[in-house]
N, C-alpha and C positions, 0 to 999 in steps of 0.2 A: 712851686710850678711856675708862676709869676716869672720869678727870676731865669728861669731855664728857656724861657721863651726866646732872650737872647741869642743865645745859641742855636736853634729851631731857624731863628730867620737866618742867620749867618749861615748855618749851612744850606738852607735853598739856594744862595746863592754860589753856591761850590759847584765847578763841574769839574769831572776826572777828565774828560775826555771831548769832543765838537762830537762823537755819535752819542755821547751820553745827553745833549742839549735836546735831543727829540723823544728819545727812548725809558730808559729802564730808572732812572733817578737815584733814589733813593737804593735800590736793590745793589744798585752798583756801588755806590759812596760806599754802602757799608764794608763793604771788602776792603777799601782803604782807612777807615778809622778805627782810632784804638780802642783799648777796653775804656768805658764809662764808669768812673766810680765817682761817687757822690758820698763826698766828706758831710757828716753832721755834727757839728761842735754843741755842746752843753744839752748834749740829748737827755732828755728826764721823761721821755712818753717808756712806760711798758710795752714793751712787743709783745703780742698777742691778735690774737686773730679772730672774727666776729663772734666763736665761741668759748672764748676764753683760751685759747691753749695757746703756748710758746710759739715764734716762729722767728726765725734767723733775718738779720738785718736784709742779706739778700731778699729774702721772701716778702720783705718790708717795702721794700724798693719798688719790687712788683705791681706789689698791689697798688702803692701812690701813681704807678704807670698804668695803671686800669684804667679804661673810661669812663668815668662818673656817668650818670645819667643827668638830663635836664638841655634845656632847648635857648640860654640866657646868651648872650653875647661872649659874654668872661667863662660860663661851663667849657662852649664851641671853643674858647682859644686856648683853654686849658687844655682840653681833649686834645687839640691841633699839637700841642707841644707834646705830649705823652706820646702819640702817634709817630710823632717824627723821633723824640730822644728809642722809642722802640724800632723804629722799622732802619737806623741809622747807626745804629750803636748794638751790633750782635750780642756783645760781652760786657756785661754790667755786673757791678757790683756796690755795696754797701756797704762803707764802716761808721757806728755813732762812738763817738765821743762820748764821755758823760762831763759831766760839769766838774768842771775842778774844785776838790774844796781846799777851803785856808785853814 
C-alpha cells in the first residue's frame, strides 16, 4: 500500500477538465482511467479468506483495498490510498505470480 500511495498523489493532481477543478473529482477521473491491475511477483501467501476457504486473486485485491481500522498516522494514509486507488480506478483486477523455482 506504501508504494501505491505514489500514485494516489499523482492523481489528485490530475484534472479532466477547469469545471472538474471545483466539482465531482474523483467520480469524473474515473471515467477516464484504465483497468487497475496489480502485478504480484514471488507470491507464496495462500488465498483464503478469514474462514479458511479459497478466494480468487480479484477478491484478494479487494480485500487489501478495505479500510483497516485504527486512528495512527500511516492506518489514515493507508486508508487515504485504498480510498482513492477505489473511488479512481472502476476496473480492477489481480494476477500473483508464484516464485520461480530453479
Amino acid at each position: 500500500m506504501d508504494q501505491l500511495s505514489l500514485v494516489v498523489q499523482l492523481i489528485k493532481r490530475i484534472r479532466v477538465n477547469a469545471e472538474d477543478a471545483e466539482g465531482a473529482g474523483g467520480a469524473l477521473l474515473a471515467e477516464h482511467f484504465p483497468q487497475f491491475v496489480w502485478l504480484l511477483r514471488d507470491f507464496q501467501l495462500d488465498l483464503l479468506d478469514e474462514a479458511g476457504r479459497p478466494i480468487s486473486e480479484d477478491e484478494y485485491l479487494e480485500d487489501c483495498l478495505r479500510q483497516k481500522p485504527g486512528s495512527s498516522a500511516a492506518v489514515r494514509e493507508q486508508n487515504e490510498t485504498r480510498a482513492g486507488l477505489t473511488a479512481l480506478f472502476r476496473h480492477r483486477s489481480c494476477i500473483a505470480l508464484p516464485h520461480p523455482t530453479l
